[in-house]
Backbone as CSV, one residue per row, in Angstrom:
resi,resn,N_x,N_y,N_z,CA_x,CA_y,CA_z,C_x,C_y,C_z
1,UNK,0.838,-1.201,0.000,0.000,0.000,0.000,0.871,1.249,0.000
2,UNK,0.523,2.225,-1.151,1.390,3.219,-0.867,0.963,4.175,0.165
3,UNK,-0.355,4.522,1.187,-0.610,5.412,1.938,-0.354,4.490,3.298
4,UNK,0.179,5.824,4.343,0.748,4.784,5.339,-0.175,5.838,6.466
5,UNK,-0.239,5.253,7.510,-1.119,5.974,8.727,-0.510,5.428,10.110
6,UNK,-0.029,6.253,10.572,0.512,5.986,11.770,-0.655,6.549,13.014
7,UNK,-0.609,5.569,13.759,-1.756,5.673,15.146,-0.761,5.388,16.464
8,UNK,-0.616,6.400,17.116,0.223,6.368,18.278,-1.584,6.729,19.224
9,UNK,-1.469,5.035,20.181,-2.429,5.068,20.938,-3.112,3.552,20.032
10,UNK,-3.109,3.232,19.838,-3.733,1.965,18.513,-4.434,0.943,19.297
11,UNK,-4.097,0.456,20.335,-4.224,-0.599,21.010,-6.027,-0.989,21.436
12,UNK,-5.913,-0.009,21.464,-8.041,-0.428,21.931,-8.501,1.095,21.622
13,UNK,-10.005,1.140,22.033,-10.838,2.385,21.865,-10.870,2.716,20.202
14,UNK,-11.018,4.018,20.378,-10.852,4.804,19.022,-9.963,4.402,18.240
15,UNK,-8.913,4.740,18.824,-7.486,3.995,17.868,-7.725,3.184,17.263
16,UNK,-7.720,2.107,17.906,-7.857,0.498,17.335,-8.908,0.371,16.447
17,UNK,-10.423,1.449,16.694,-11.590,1.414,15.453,-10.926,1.575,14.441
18,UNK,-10.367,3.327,14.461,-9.599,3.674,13.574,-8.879,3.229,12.466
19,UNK,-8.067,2.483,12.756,-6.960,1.220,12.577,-7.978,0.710,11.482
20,UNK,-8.648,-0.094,11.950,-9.916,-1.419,11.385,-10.514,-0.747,10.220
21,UNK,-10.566,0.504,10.470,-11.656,1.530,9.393,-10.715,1.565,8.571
22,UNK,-9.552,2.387,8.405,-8.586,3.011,7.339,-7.686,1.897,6.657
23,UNK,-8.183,0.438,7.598,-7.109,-0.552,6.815,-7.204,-1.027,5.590
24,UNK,-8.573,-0.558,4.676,-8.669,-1.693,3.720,-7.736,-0.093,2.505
25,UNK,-7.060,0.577,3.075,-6.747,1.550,2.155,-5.246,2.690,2.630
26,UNK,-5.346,1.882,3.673,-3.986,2.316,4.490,-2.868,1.185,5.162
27,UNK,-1.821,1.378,5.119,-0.641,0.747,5.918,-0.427,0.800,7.330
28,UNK,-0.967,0.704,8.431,-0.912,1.117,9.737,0.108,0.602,10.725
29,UNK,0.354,1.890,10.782,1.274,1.717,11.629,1.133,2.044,12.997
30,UNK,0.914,0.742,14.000,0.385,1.294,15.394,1.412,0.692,16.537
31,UNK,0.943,1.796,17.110,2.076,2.089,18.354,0.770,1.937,19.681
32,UNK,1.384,1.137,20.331,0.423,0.959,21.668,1.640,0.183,22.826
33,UNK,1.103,0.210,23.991,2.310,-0.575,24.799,1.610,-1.785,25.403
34,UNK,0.406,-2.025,24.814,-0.037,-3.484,25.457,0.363,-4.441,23.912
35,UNK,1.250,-5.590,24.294,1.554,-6.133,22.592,0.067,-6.685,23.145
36,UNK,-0.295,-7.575,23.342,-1.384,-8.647,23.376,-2.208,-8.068,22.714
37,UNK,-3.029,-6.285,22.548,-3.807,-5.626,22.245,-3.465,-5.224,20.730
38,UNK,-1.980,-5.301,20.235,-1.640,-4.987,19.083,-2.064,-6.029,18.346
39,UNK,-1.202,-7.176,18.873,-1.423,-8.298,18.197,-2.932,-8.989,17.570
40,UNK,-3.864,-8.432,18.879,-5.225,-9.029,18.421,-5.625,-7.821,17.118
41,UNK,-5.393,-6.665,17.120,-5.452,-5.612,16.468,-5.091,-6.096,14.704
42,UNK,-3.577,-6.839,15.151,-3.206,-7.229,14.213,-3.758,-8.217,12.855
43,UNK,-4.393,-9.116,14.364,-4.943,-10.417,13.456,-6.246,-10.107,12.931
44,UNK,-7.059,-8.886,13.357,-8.714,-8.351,12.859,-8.044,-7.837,11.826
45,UNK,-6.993,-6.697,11.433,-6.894,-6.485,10.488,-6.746,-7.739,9.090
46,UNK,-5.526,-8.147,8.954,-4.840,-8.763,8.503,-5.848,-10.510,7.952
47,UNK,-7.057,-10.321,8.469,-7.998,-11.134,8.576,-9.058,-10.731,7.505
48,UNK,-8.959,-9.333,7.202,-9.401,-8.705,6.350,-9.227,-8.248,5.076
49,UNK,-7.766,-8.544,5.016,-6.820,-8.680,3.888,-6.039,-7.076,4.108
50,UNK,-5.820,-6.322,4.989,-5.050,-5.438,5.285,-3.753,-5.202,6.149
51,UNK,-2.798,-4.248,6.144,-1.433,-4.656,6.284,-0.838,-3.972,7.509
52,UNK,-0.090,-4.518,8.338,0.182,-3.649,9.890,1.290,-3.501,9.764
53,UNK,2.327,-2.918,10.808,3.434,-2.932,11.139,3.082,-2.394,12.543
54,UNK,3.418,-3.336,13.729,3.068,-3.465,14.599,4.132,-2.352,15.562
55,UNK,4.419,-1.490,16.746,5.297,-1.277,17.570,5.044,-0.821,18.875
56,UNK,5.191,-2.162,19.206,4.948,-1.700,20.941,5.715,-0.614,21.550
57,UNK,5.688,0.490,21.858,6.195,1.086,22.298,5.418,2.548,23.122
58,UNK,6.378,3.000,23.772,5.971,4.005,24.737,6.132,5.186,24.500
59,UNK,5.296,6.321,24.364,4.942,7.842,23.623,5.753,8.146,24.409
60,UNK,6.041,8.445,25.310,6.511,8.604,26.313,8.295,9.235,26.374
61,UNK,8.874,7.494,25.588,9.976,7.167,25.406,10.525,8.144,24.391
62,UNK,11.542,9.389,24.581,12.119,10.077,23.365,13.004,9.194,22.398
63,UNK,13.499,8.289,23.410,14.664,6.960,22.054,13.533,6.463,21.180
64,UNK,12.598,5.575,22.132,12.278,4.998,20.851,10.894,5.730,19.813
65,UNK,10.564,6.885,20.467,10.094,7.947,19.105,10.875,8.554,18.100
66,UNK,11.688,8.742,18.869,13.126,8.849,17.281,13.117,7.497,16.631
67,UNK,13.158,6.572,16.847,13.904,5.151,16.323,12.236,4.935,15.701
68,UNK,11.386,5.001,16.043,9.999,5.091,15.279,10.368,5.722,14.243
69,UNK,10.239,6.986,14.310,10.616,8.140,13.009,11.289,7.858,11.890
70,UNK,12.464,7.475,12.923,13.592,6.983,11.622,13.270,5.940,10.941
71,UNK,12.785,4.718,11.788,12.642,3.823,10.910,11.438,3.608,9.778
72,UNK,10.388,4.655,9.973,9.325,5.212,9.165,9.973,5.772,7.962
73,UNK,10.660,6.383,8.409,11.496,7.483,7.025,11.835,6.528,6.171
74,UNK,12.901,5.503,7.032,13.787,5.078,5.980,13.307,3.781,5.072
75,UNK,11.958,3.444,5.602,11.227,2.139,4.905,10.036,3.078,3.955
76,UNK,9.526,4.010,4.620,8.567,4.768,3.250,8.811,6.431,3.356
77,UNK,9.594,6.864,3.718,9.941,8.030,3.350,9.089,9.154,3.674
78,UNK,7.812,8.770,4.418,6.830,10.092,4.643,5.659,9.420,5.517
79,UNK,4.968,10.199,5.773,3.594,9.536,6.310,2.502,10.228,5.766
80,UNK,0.902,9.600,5.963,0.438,10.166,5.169,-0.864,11.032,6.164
81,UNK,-0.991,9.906,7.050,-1.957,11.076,7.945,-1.141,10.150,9.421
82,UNK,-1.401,11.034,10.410,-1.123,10.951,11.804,-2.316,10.876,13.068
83,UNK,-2.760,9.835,13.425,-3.701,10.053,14.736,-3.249,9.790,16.271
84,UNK,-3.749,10.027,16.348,-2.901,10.173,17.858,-4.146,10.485,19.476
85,UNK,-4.520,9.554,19.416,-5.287,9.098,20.507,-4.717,9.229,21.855
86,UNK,-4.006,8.718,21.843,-3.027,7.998,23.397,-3.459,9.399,23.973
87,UNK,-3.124,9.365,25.351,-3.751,9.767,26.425,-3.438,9.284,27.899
88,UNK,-3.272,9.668,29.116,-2.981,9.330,30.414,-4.254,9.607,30.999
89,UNK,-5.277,9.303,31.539,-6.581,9.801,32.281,-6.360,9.415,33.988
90,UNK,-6.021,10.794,34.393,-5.624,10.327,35.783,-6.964,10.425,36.453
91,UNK,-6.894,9.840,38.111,-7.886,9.685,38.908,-8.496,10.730,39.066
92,UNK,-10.167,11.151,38.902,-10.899,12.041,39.593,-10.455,12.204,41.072
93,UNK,-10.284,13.192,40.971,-9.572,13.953,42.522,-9.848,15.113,42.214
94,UNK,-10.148,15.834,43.424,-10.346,17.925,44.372,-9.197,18.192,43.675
95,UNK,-9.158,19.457,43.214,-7.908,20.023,43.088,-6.708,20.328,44.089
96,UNK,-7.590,20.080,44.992,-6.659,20.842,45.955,-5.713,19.762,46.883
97,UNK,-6.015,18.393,46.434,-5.213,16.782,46.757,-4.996,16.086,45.598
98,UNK,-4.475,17.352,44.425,-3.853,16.954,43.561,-2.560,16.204,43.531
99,UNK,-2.169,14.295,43.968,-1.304,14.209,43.685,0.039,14.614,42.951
100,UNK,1.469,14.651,43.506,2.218,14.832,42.147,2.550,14.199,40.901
101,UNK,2.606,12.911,41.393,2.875,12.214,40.421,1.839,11.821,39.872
102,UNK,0.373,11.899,39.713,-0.773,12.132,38.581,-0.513,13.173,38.304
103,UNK,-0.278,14.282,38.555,0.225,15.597,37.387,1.535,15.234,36.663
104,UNK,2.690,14.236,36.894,3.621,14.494,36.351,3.595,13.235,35.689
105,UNK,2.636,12.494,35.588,2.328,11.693,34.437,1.585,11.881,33.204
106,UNK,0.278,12.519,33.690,-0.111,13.408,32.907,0.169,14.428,32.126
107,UNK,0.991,14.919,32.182,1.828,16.163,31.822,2.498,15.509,30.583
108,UNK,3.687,14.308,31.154,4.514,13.666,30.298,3.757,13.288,29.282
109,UNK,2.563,12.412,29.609,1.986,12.002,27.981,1.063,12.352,27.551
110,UNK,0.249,13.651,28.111,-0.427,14.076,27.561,0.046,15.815,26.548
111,UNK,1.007,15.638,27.458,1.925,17.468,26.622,2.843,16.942,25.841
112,UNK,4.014,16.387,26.764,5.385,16.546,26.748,5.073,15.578,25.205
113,UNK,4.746,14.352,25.217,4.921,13.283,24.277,4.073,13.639,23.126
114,UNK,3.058,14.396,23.377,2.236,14.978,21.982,3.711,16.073,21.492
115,UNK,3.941,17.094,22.283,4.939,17.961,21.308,5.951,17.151,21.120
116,UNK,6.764,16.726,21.508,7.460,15.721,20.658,7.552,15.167,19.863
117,UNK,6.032,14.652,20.006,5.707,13.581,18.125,5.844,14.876,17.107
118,UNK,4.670,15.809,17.121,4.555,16.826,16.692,5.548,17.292,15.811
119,UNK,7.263,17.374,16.819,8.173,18.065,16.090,9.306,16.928,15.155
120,UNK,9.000,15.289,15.315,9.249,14.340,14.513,8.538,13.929,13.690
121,UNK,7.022,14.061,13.940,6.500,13.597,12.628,6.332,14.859,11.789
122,UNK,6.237,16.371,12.210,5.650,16.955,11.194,6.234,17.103,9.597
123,UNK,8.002,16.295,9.962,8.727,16.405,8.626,7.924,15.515,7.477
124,UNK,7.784,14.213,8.517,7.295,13.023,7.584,5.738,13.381,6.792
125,UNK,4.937,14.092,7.718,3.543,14.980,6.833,3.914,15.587,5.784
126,UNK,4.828,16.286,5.948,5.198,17.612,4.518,4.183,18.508,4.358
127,UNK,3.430,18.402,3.722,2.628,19.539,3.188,1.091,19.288,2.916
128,UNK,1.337,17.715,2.484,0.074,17.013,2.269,-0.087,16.150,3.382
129,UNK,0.410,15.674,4.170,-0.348,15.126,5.220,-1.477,15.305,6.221
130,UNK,-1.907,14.585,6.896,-2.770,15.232,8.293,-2.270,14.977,9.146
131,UNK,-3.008,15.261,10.309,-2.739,14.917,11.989,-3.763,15.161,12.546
132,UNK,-4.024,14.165,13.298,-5.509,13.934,13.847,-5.540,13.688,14.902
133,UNK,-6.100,14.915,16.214,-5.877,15.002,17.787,-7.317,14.933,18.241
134,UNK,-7.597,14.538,19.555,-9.124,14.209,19.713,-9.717,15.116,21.176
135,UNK,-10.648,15.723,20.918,-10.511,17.105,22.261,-11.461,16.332,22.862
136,UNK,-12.092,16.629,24.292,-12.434,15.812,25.222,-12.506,17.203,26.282
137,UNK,-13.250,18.163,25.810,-13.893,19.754,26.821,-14.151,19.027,28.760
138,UNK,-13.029,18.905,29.376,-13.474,18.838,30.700,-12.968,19.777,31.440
139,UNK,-11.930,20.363,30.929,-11.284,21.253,31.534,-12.295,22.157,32.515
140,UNK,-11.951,22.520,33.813,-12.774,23.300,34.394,-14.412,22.457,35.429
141,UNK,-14.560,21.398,34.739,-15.195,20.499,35.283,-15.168,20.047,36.580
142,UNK,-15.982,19.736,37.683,-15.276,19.491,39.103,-14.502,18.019,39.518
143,UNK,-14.020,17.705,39.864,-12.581,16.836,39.897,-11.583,16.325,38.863
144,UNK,-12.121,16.973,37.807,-11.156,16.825,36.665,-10.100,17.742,36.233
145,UNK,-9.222,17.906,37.715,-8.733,18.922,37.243,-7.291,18.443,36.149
146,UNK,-6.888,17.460,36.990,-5.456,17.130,36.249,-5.842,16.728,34.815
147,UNK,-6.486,15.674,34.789,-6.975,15.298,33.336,-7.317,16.709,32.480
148,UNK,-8.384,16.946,32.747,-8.801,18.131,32.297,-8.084,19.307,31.523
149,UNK,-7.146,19.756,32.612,-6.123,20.780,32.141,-4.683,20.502,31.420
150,UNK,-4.593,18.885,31.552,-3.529,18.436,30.726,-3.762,18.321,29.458
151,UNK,-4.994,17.634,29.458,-5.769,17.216,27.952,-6.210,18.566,26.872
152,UNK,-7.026,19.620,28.108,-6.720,21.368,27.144,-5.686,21.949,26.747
153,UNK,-4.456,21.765,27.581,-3.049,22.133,26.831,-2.388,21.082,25.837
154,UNK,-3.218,20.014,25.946,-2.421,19.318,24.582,-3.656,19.652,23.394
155,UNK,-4.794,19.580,23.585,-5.165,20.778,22.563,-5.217,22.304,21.867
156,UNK,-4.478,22.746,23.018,-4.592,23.928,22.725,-2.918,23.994,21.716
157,UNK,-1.947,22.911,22.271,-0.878,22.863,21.235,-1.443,22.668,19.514
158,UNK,-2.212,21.736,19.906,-2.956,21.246,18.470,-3.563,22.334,17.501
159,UNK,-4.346,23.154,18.588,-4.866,24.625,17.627,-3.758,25.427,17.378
160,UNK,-2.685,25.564,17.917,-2.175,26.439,17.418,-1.128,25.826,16.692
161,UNK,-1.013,24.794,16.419,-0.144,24.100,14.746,-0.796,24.394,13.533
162,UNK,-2.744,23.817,14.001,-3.067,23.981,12.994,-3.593,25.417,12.294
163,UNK,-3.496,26.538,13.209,-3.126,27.516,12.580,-2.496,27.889,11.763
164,UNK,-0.599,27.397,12.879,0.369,27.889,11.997,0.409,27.150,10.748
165,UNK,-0.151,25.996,10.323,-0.066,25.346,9.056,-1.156,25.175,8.033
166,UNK,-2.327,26.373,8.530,-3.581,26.173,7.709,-3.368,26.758,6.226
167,UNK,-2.405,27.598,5.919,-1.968,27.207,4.345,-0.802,26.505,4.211
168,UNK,-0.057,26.132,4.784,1.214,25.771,4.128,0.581,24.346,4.483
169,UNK,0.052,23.449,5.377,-0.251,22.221,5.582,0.852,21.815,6.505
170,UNK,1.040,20.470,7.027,-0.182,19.207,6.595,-1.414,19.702,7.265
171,UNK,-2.419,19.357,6.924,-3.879,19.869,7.677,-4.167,18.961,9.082
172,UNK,-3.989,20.144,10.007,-4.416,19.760,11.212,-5.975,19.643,11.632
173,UNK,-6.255,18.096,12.184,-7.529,17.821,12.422,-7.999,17.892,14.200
174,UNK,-9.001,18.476,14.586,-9.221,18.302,16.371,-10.771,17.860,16.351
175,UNK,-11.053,16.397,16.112,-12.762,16.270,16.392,-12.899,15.542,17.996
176,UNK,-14.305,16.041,17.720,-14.630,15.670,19.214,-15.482,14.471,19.235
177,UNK,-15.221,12.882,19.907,-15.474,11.899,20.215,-17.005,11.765,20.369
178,UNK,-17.865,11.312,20.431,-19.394,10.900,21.154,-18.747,10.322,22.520
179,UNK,-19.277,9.866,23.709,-19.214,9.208,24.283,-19.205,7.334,24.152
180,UNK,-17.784,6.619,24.141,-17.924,5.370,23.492,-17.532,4.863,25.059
181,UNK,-17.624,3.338,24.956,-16.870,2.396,26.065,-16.028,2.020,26.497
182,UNK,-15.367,3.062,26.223,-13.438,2.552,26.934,-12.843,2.439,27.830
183,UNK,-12.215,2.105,28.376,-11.258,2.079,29.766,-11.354,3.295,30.265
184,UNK,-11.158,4.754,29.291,-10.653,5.755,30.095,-12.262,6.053,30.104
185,UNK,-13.175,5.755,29.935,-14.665,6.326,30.243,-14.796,5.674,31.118
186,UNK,-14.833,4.922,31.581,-15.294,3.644,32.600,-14.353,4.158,33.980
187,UNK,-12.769,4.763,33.764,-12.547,5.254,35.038,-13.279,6.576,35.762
188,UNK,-13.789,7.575,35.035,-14.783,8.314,34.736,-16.057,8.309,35.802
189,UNK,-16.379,7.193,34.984,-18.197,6.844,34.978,-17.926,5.638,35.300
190,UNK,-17.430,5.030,36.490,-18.005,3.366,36.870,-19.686,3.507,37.643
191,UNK,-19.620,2.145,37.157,-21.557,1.922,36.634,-22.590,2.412,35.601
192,UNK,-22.111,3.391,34.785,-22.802,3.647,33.436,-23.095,2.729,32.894
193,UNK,-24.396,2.614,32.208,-24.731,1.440,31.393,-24.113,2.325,30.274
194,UNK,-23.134,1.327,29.813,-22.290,1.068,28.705,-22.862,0.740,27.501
195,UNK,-24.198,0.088,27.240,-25.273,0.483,26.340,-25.576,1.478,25.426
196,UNK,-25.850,2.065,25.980,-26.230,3.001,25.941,-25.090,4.148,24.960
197,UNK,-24.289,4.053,25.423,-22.866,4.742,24.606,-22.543,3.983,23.245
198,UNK,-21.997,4.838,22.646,-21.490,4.920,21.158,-20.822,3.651,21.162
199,UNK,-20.820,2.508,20.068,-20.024,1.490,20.124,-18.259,2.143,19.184
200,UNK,-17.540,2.037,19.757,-16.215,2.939,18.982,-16.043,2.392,17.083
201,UNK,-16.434,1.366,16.939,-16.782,0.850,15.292,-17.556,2.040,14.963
202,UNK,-18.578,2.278,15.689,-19.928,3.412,15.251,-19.053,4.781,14.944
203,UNK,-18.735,4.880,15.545,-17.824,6.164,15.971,-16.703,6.597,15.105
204,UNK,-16.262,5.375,14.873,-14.614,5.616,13.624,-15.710,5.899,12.118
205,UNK,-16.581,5.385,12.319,-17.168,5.308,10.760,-18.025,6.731,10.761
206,UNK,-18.362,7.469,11.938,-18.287,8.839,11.791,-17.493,9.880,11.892
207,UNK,-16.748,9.656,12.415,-15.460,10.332,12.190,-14.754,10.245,11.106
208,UNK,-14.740,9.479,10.641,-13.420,9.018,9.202,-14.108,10.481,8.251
209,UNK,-15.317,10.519,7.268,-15.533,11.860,7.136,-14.973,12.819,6.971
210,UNK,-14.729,13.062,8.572,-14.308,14.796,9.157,-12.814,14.731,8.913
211,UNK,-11.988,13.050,8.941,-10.686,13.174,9.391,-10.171,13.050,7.943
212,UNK,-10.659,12.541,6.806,-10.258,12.650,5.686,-10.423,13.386,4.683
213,UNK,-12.038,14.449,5.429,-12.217,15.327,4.419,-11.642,16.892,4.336
């Protein structure tokens, strides 16, 4: 396949819809740190007659996001769109017994590891690529503070790329999710009937749309 799509976050939720949706027409390349979750990822695709390149690895990690990069470059030379799910959702907690280390986890992969990708992949986009960030308005909400305000400054990085690149490109994308069934909803909302919420298949197939058009 010559279009390649890299999903940092791939492993379940959105991502992993994602993945399933864009495969019968994309190369995916997903990054998650549960293998077991890649792998099953792997075999739905690939079951379908579509093509992975699997990498467990950690957003987190500056080595091996370089060694990602590079080794992206040097097997196809570019990328063609970028999503980027991943996310830290720390515990509902008062602001004011704001652990440190839920802020300084949060921070790391919800800021630090988005600008990072940001300033390695945006070579591989060029001009025609995308990048596709997912907003999640809690900020300001009551016990959401850490989540909340980590997750608005990694969007608010996002708006202002896709400013700076709304003519020159790659086109920066920020849609906003329905409510689906994931891990990080469920730490959230334990006991929600889960029913009731967006199945994330439902969800990638409305989104795809917004993220390709």
């Amino acid at each position: 396949m010559d279009k390649i799509a890299l999903i940092t976050g791939a492993s379940r939720g959105i991502g992993a819809a994602l993945a399933e949706a864009l495969a019968p027409e994309y190369h995916i390349v997903a990054v998650g740190k549960t293998v077991g979750a890649l792998e099953e990822l792997d075999d739905r695709i690939r079951a379908r007659g579509g093509e992975t390149t699997l990498a467990p690895m950690d957003v987190t990690v500056e080595a091996a996001m370089q060694q990602l990069c590079r080794s992206i470059f040097d097997r196809w030379g570019k990328i063609d769109l970028w999503i980027h799910p991943a996310i830290y959702a720390a515990p509902m907690a008062p602001a004011a017994t704001t652990a440190e280390k839920e802020m300084n986890k949060s921070i790391e992969v919800n800021l630090r590891a988005t600008s990072r990708l940001v300033t390695y992949i945006a070579p591989l986009l060029g001009q025609t690529g995308r990048a596709v960030f997912f907003d999640d308005p809690r900020a300001g909400e009551p016990f959401f503070g850490v989540y909340g305000g980590t997750k608005a400054a990694q969007i608010a990085l996002a708006r202002s790329w896709q400013q700076e690149t709304n003519r020159t490109g790659p086109a920066v994308r920020i849609v906003t999710p329905r409510p689906m069934p994931t891990a990080t909803r469920a730490r959230f909302h334990p006991g929600e009937d889960r029913a009731k919420l967006t199945p994330c298949a439902s969800e990638a197939a409305r989104l795809l749309p917004e993220i390709l058009g």
